[in-house]
C-alpha positions in Angstrom: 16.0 5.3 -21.2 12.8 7.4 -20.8 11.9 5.4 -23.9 12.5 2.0 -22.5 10.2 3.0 -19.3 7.1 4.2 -21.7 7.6 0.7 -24.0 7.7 -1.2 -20.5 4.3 0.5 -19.0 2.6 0.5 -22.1 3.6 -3.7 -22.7 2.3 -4.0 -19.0 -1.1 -2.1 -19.4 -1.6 -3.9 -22.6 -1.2 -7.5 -21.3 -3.2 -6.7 -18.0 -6.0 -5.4 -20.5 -5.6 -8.5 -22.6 -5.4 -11.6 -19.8 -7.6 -10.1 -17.2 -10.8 -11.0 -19.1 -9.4 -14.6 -19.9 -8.2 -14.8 -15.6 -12.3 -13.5 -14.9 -13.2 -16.4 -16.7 -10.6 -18.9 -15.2 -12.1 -17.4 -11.7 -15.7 -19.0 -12.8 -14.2 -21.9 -13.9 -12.2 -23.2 -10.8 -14.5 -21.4 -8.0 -12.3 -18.7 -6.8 -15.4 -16.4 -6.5 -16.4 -14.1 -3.2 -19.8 -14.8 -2.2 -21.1 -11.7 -0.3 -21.6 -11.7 3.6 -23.3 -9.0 6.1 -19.6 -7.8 6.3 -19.3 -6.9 2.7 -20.0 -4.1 0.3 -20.6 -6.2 -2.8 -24.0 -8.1 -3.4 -23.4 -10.8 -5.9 -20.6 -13.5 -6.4 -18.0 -12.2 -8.2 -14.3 -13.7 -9.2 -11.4 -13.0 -7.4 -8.3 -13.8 -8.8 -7.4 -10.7 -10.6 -4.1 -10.2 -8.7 -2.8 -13.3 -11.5 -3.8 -11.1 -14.1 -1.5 -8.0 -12.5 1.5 -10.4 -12.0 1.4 -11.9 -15.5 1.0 -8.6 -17.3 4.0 -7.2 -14.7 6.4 -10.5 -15.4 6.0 -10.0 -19.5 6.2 -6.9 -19.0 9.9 -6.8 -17.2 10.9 -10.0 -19.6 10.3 -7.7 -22.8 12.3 -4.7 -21.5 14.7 -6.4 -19.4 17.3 -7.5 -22.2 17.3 -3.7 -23.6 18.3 -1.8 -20.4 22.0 -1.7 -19.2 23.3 -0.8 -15.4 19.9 -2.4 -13.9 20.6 -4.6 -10.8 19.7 -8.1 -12.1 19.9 -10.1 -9.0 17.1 -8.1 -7.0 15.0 -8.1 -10.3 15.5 -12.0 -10.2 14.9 -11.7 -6.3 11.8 -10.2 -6.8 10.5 -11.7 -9.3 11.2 -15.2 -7.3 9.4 -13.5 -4.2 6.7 -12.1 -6.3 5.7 -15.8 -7.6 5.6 -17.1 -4.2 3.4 -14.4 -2.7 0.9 -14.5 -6.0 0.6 -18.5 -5.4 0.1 -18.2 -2.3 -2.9 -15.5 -2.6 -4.0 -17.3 -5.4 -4.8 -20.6 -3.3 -6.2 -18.6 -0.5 -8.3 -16.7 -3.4 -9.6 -20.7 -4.3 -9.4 -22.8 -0.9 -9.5 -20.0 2.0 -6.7 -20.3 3.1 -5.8 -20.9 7.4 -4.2 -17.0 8.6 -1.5 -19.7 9.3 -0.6 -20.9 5.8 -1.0 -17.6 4.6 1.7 -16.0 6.7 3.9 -19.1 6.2 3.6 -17.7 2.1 4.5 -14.1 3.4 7.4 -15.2 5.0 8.6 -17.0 2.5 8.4 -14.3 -0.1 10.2 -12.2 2.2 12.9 -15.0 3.0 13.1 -15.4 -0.9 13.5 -11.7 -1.9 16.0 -10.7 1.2 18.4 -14.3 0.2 18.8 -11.8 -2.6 20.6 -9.4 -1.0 17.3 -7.0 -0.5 17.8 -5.7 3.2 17.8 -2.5 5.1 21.5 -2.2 5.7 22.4 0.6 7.6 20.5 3.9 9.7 22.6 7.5 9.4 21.4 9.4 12.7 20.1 12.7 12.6 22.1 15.6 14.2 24.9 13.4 15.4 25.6 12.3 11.8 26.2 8.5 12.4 25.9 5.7 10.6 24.6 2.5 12.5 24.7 -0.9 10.9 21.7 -3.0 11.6 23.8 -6.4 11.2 21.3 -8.9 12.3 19.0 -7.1 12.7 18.1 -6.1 8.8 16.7 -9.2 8.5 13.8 -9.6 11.1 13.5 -5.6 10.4 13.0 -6.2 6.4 10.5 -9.0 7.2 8.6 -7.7 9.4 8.3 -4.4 7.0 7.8 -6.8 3.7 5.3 -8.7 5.7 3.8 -5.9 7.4 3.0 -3.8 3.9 1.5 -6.8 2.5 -1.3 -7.4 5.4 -2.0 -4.0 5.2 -2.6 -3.4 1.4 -5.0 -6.5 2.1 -7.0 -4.6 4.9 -7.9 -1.7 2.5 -8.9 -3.8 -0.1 -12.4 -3.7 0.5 -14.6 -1.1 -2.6 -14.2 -1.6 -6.1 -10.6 -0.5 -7.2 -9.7 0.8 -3.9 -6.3 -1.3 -2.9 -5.3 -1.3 -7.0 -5.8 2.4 -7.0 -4.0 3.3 -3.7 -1.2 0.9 -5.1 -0.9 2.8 -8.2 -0.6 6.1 -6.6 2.1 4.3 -4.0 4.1 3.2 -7.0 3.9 6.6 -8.9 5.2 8.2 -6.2 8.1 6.1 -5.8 8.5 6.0 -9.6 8.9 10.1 -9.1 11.7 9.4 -6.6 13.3 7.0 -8.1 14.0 9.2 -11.3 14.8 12.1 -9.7 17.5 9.8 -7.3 18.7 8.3 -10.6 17.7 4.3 -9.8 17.2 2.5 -12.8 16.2 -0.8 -11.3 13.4 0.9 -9.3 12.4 2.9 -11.8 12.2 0.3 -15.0 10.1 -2.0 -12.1 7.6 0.7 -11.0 6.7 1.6 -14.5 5.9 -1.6 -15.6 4.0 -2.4 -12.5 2.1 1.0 -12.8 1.2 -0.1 -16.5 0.0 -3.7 -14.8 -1.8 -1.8 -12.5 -3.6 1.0 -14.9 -4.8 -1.9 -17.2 -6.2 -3.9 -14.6 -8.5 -0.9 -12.7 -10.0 -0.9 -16.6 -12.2 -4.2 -15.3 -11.8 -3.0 -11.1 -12.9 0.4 -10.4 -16.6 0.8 -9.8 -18.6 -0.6 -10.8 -15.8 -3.8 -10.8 -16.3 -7.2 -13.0 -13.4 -8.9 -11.0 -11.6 -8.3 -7.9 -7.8 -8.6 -7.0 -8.2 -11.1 -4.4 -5.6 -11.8 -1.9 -3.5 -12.9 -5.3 -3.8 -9.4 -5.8 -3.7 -7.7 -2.4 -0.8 -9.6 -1.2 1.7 -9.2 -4.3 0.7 -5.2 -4.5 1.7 -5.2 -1.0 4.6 -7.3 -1.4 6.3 -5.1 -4.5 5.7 -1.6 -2.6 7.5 -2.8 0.4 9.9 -4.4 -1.5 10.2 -1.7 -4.2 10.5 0.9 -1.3 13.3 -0.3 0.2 14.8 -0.9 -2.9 15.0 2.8 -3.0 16.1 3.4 0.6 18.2 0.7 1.3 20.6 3.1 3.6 18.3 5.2 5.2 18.2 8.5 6.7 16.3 7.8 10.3 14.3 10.9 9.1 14.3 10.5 5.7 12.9 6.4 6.1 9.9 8.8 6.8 9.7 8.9 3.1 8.7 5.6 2.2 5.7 5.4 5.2 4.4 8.6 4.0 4.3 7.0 0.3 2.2 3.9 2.2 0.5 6.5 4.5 -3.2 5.4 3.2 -2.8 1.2 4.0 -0.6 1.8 6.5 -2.8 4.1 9.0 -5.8 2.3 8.1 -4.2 -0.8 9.9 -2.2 0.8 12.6 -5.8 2.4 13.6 -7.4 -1.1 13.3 -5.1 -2.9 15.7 -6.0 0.0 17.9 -9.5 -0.1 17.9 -9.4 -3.8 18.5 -7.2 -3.2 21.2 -9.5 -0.6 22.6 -12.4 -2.7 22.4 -11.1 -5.4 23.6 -11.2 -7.7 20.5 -8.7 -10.0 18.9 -6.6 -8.5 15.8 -7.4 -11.3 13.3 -11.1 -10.7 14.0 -12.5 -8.6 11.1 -14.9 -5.6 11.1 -16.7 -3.0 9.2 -15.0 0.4 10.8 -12.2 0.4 8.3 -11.6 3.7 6.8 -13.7 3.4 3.8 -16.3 1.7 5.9 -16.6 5.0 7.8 -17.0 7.1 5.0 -19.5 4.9 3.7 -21.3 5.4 6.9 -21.3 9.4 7.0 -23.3 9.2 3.4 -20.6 9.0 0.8 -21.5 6.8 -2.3 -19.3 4.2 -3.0 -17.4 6.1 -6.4 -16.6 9.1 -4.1 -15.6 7.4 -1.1 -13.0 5.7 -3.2 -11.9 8.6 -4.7 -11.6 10.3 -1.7 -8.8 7.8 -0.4 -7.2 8.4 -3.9 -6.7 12.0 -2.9 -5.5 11.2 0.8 -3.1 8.8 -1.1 -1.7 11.4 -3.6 -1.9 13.9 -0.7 0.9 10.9 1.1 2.9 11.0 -2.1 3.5 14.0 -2.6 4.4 14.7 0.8 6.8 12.1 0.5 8.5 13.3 -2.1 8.7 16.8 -0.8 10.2 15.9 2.1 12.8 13.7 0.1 14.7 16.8 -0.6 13.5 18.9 2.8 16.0 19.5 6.1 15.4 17.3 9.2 13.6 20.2 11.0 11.0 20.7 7.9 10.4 17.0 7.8 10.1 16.5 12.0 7.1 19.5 11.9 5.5 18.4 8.6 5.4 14.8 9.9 4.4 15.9 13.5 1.5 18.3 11.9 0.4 15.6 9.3 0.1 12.7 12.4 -2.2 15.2 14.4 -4.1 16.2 11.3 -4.6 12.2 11.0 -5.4 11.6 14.4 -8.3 14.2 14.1 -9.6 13.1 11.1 -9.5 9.6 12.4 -11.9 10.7 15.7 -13.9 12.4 13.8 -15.0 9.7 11.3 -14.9 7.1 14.1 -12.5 5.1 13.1 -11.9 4.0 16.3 -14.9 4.7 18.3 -18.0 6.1 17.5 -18.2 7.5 21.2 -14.9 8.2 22.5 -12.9 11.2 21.1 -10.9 12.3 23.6 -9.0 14.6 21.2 -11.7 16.5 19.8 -13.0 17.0 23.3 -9.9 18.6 24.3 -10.1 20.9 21.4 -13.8 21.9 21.9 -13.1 22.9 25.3 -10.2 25.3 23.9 -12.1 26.4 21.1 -14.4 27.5 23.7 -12.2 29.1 26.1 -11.1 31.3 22.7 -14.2 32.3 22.0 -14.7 33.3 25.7 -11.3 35.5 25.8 -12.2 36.9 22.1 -12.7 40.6 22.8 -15.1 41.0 19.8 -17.1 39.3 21.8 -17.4 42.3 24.5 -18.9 44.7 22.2 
């Protein structure tokens, strides 16, 4: 089986280090380019259709292993293969014509409609403490969506520096590839290795300095397979241990929880775009563009592995880790000014006590 996984990634990287050059040039040739604006990094026209490139090398690269593995669940390969084509067309347009928000979230939901007709749905929540299981009945559905949907905006939000939202997308799906083979599922695990594979060869022509981009063709079906892929792997979750798979998207999924915020805060509306994104920030304290990505790499692999720690740790471990890392997050977030450059109430609150410490520390009398 082990064999079957390597033969899968390696097809994958392959192929996405094969067709990506010939999908750069199809780029140029139908105008799917990004010019660049005063809220970009980049400064020269460059393609942006790479995502294609991902989901061909990822589709050949399930077709050749697919006959050759046994006990995999075929009908939510099929399902997401199906939702995976939608979502790529649909980025791909938008990567072309720029596309209305409207149309775009029409594609989303459809995707999502596709994948969950497939049987793909969070079925059931096991309390903590009271050990209860509560069926969602309806209620998976709109819950699924929204999370499918959700993951998918937000892997699109990040994707702003030269191999940023490929990179962070790898390091999501290695860490579920981790937990998938230590939890024994085949399915998930045959589709993260050949999407890792799709993903490595691709960041050969993205990472800094990048010849093409992803695009939303890119953004939206990355976004589209973690969320999917993740609740592939906890379709009956603990209410805890669902912890897991938003620790695994902790990067993405911060950076857009503290961008509805700050437009909230400031009084803007959410659609309207901005330069105070997380690796806009970094940018802004003096980072170059190379370490500023690699700096999210390591808060992403910092997620991962938290996640798949607390896999395997007691409710108690995972409630103080989780409550530790969210206040470790919220500080960072104030102090990079993430949501306002001004206001950071928090950090206030603990200058004041650092300073009532050093006012009590006895070393202090002598």
């Amino acid at each position: 089986m082990w064999t079957l996984y390597a033969v899968g990634f390696i097809c994958a990287l392959v192929i996405a280090l094969i067709v990506t050059p010939l999908i750069k040039r199809l780029a140029f040739l139908i105008g799917a380019i990004d010019k660049p604006n005063e809220r970009k990094v980049h400064t020269r026209i460059m393609p942006r259709l790479g995502g294609l490139a991902i989901y061909l090398a990822f589709a050949a690269g399930i077709f050749i292993v697919y006959p050759a593995i046994s006990g995999i669940d075929t009908k939510l390969v099929w399902g997401l293969m199906l939702g995976g084509t939608i979502i790529v067309i649909t980025g791909a347009l938008d990567d072309r014509f720029d596309l209305s928000p409207r149309w775009k979230l029409l594609g989303q939901i459809a995707a999502a409609v596709a994948v969950i007709s497939f049987g793909l749905d969070i079925e059931m929540v096991h309390l903590p403490f009271v050990e209860t299981e509560v069926s969602l009945g309806w209620l998976s559905y709109p819950i699924t969506l929204l999370w499918i949907v959700g993951i998918s905006n937000a892997i699109n939000l990040i994707d702003g520096l030269d191999g940023l939202a490929s990179g962070v997308s790898g390091i999501a799906t290695a860490s579920i590839l981790v937990l998938s083979l230590m939890m024994g599922n085949i399915t998930v695990a045959l589709l993260c290795s050949v999407l890792l594979g799709a993903i490595i060869g691709f960041m050969f022509f993205n990472f800094y300095p990048a010849k093409i981009f992803m695009g939303d063709s890119g953004a939206l079906f990355l976004g589209f397979s973690l969320a999917t892929l993740s609740i592939l792997e906890f379709k009956q979750a603990a209410l805890v241990t669902f912890i897991v798979p938003i620790f695994i998207l902790g990067v993405p999924l911060s950076d857009t929880f503290f961008a509805i915020i700050r437009r909230w805060v400031n009084k803007k509306p959410i659609s309207v775009a901005d330069k105070n994104h997380l690796h806009h920030c970094l940018l802004r304290l003096g980072f170059s563009h190379r370490t500023t990505v690699l700096i999210i790499y390591a808060l992403a692999a910092f997620f991962g592995v938290t996640a798949i720690v607390l896999s395997h740790a007691g409710i108690w471990v995972t409630i103080i880790v989780t409550a530790l890392v969210l206040f470790m997050i919220t500080v960072g977030a104030e102090a990079i000014g993430i949501i306002n450059r001004r206001r950071k109430p928090i950090l206030s609150m603990l200058r004041k006590i650092g300073l009532k410490f050093r006012i009590l520390d006895p070393r202090e009398d002598h």
